[in-house]
Backbone as a ProteinNet text record, in pm:
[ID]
protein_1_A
[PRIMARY]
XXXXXXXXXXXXXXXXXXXXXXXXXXXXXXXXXXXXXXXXXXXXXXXXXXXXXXXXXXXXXXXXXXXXXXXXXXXXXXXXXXXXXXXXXXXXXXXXXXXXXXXXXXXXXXXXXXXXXXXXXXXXXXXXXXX
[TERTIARY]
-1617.2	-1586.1	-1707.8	-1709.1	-1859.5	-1840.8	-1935.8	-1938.2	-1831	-1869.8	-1840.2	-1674.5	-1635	-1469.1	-1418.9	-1442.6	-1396.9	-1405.9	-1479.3	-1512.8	-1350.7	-1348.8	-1219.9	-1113.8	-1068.1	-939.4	-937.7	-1043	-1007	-1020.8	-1037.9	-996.8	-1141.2	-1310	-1392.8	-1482.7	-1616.2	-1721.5	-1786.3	-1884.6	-2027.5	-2064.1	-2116.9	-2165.6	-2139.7	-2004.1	-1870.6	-1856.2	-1873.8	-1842.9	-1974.5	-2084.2	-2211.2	-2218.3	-2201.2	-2219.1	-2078.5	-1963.2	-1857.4	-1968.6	-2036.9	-2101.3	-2233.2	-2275.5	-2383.2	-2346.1	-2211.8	-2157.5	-2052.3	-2055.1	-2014.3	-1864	-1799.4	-1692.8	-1602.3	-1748.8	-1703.1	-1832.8	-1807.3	-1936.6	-1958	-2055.9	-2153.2	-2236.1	-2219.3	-2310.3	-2382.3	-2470.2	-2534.4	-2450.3	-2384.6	-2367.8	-2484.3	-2442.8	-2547.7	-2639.3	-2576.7	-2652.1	-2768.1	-2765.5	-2823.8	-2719.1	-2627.6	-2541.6	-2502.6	-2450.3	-2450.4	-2259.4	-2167.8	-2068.8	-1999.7	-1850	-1743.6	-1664.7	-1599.6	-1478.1	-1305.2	-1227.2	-1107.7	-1045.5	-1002.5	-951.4	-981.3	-1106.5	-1127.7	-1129.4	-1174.7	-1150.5	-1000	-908.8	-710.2	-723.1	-787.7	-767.6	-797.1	-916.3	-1018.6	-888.8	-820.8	-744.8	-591	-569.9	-447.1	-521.8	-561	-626.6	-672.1	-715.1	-732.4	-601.9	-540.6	-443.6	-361.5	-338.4	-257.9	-144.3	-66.2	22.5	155.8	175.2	288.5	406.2	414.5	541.5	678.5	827.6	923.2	987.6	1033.4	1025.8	1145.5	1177.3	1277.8	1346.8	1226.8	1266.3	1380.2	1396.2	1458.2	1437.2	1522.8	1500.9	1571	1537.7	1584.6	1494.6	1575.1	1551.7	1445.4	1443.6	1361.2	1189	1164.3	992.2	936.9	993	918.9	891.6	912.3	912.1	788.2	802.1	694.8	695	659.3	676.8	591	640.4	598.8	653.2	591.1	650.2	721.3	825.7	901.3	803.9	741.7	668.2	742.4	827.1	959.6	1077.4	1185.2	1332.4	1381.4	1437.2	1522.3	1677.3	1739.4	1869.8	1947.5	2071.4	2158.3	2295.8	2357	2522.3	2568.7	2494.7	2538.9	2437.6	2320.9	2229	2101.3	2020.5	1894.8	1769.1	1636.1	1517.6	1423.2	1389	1315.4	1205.3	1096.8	919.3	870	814	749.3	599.9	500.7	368.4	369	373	325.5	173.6	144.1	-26.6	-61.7	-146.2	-187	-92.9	41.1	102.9	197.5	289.9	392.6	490.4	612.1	759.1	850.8	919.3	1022.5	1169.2	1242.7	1402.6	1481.9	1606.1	1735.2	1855.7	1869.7	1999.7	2095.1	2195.4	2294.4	2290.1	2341.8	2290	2323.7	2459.3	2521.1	2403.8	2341.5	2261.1	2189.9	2077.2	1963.3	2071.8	2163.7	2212.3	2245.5	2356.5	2358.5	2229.5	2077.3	1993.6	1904.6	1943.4	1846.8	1768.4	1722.1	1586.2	1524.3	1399.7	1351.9	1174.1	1173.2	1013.6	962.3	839.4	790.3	828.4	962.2	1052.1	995.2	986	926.5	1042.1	1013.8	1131.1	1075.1	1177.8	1056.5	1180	1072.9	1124.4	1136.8	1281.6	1272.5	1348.4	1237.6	1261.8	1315.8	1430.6	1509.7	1546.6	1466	1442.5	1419.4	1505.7	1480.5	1347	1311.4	1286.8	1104.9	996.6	910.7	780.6	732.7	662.8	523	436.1	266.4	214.2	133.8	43.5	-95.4	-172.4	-314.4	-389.1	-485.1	-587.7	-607.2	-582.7	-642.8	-721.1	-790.4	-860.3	-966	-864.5	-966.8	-943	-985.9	-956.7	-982.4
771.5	776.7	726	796.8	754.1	596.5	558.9	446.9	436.2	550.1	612.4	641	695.3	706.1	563.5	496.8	346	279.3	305.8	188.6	275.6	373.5	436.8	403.3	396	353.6	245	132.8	-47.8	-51.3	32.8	15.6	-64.4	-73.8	-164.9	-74.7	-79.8	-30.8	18.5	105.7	137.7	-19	-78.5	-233.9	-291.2	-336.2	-417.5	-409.2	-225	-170.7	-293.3	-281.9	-220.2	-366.9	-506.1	-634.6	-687.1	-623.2	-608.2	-562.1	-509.1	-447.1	-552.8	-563.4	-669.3	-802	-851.8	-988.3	-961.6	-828.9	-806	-789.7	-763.3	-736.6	-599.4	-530.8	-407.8	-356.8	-251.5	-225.3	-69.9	-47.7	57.5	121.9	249.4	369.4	431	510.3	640.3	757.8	873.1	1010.8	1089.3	1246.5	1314	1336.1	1320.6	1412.1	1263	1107.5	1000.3	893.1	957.6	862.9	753.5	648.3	519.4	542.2	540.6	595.6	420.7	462	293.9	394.4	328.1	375.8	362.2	472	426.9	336.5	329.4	228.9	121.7	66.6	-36.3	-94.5	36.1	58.5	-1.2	49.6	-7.2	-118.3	-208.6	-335.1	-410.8	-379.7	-467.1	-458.3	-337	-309.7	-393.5	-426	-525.9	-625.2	-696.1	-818.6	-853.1	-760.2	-792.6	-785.3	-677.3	-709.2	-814.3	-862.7	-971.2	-965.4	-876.3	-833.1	-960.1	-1063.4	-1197.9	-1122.1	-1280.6	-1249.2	-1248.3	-1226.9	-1213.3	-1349.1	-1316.4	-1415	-1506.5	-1629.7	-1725.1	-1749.6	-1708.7	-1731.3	-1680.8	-1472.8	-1391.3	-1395.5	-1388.8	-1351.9	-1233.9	-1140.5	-1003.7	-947.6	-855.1	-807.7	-677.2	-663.3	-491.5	-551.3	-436.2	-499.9	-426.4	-340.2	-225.6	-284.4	-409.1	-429.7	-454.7	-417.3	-372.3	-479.6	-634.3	-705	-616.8	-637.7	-587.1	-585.9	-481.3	-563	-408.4	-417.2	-298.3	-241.3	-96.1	-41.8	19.7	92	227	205.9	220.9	253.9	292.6	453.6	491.1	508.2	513.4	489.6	605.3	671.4	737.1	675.4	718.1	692.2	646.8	767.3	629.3	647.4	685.3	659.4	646.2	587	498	531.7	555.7	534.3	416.7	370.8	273.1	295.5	277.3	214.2	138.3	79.4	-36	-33.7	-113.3	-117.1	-193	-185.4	-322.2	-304.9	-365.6	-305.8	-221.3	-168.3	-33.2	77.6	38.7	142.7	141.4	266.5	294.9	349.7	269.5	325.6	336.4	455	502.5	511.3	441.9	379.5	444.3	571.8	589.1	520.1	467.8	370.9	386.1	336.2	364.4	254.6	251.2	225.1	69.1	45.5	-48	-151.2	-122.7	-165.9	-259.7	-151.1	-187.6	-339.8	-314.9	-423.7	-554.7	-512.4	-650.6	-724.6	-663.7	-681.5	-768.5	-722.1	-770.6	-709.2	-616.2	-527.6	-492.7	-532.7	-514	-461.8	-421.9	-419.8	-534.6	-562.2	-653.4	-766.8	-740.1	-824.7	-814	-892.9	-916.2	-873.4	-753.8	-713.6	-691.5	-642.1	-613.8	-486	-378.2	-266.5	-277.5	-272.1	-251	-101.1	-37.2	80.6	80.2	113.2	110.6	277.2	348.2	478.2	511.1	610.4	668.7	811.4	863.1	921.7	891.4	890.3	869.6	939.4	1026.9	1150.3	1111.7	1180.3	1090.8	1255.7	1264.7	1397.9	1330	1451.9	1399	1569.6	1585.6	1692.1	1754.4	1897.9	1944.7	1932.3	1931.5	1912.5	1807.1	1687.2	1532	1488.3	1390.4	1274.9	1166.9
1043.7	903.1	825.7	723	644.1	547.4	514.7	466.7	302.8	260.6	97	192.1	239.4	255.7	314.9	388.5	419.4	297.7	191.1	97.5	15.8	24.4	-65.5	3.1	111.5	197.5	168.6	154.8	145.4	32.6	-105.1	-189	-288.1	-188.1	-247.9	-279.9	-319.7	-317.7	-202.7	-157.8	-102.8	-17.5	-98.7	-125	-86	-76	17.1	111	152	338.4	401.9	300.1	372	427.1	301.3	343.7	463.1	421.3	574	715.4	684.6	840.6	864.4	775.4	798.4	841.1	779.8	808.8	956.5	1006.9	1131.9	1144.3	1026.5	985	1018.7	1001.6	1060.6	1149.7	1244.7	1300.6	1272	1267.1	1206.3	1326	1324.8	1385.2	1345.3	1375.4	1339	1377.6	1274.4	1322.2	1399.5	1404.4	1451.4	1328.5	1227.7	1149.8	1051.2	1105.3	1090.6	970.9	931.5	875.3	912.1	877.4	917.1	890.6	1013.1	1013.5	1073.7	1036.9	1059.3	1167.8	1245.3	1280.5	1228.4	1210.7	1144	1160.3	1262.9	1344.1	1309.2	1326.7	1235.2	1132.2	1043.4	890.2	880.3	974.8	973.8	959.4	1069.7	1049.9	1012.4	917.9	821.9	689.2	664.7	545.8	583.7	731.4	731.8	681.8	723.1	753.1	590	496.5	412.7	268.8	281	234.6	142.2	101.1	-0.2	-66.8	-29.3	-89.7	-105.3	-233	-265.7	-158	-103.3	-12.2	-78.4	-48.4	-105.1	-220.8	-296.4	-420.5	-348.9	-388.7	-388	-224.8	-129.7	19.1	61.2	8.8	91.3	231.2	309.4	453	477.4	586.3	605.5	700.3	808.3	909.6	887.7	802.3	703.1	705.5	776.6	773.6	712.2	646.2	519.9	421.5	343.7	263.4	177.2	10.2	-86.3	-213.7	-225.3	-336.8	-439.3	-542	-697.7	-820.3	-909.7	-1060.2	-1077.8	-1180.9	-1237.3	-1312.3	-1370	-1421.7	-1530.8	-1444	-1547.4	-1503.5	-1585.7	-1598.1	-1651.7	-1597.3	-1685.8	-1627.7	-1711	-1679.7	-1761	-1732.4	-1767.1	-1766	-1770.6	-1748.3	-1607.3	-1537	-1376.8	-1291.7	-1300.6	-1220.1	-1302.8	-1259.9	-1278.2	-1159	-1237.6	-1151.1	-1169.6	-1078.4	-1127	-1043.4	-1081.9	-1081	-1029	-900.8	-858.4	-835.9	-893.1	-830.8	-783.1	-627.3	-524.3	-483.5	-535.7	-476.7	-533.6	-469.4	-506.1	-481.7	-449	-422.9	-510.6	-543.7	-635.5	-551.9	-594.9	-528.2	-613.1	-555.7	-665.2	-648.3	-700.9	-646	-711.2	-606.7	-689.7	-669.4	-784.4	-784	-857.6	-894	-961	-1090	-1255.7	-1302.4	-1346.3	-1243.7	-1238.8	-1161.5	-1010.8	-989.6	-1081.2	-1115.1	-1265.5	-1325.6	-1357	-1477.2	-1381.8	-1259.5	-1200.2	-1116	-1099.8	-1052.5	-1173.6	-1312.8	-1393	-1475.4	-1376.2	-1375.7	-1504.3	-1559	-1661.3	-1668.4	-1735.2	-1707.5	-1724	-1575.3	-1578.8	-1471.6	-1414.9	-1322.7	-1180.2	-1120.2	-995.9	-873.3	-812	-729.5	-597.3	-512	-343.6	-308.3	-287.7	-257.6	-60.2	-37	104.6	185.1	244	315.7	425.8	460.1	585.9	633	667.1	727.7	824.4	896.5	1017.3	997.1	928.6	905.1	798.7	890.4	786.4	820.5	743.7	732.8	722	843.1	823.1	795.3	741.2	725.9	703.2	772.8	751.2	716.8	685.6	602.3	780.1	762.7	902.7	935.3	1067.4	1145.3	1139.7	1052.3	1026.7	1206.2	1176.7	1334	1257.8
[MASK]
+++++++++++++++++++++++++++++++++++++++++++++++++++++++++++++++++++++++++++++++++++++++++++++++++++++++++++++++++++++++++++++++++++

C-alpha cells in the first residue's frame, strides 16, 4: 500500500505515515516500480492501536462488542418511527427506531449515545482486484 493511501485509511497526512516509519511504527518497502510502500496489515494495526474512540458513558456493561460511542447529529421523527444520526468518530450511523424510543431515551441533538450492532449478517466489499 502506498504511503498517500495509508495516510488516508489512518485518517493523517503523507508526513505522519512517513515519521510513523521512521520512528519504526510502521515498516516501509520499496515497490517494483521504487515507491516506498506500508503493508495493510499493518496499516490495520497501527489504525487499532491508534484509535480513541470515549468508552461507554455512566459504566454500561454489555455483552455487544460492536459498539459505536458518539454524539446525535439528526432526528427526525414522525408519528411512530424516528431516524436518528450518530458520529462516532469518523464514522456515521444511522438508527431506525420507533419514536417512542427517541423520547424515553432523551435523545436530542448533541446527546452522547453508543450505537450497538448486534448482527448476524455483516457485509465487507472491497474495489476488485485490490489485495
Amino acid at each position: 500500500m502506498r504511503i498517500r493511501d495509508a495516510a488516508t485509511y489512518l485518517g493523517v497526512s503523507d508526513d505522519t505515515v512517513r515519521r510513523w516509519v521512521e520512528r519504526g511504527m510502521l515498516t516501509a518497502t520499496t515497490d517494483a516500480s521504487g515507491r516506498k510502500v506500508v503493508d495493510g496489515y499493518e496499516v490495520a494495526l497501527v489504525a487499532r492501536e491508534q484509535s480513541t474512540l470515549p468508552g461507554p458513558p455512566g459504566g454500561v456493561a454489555s455483552s455487544a462488542r460492536n459498539r459505536f460511542v458518539g454524539l446525535v447529529t439528526d432526528i427526525q421523527v414522525d408519528a411512530v418511527m424516528a431516524q436518528v444520526e450518530l458520529q462516532c468518530g469518523p464514522f456515521r450511523v444511522v438508527s431506525l427506531m420507533s419514536s417512542e424510543a427517541v423520547r424515553d431515551l432523551g435523545l436530542e441533538l448533541g446527546s452522547v449515545a453508543v450505537a450497538v450492532i448486534k448482527s448476524t449478517t455483516v457485509i465487507v466489499e472491497t474495489a476488485q482486484g485490490e489485495s
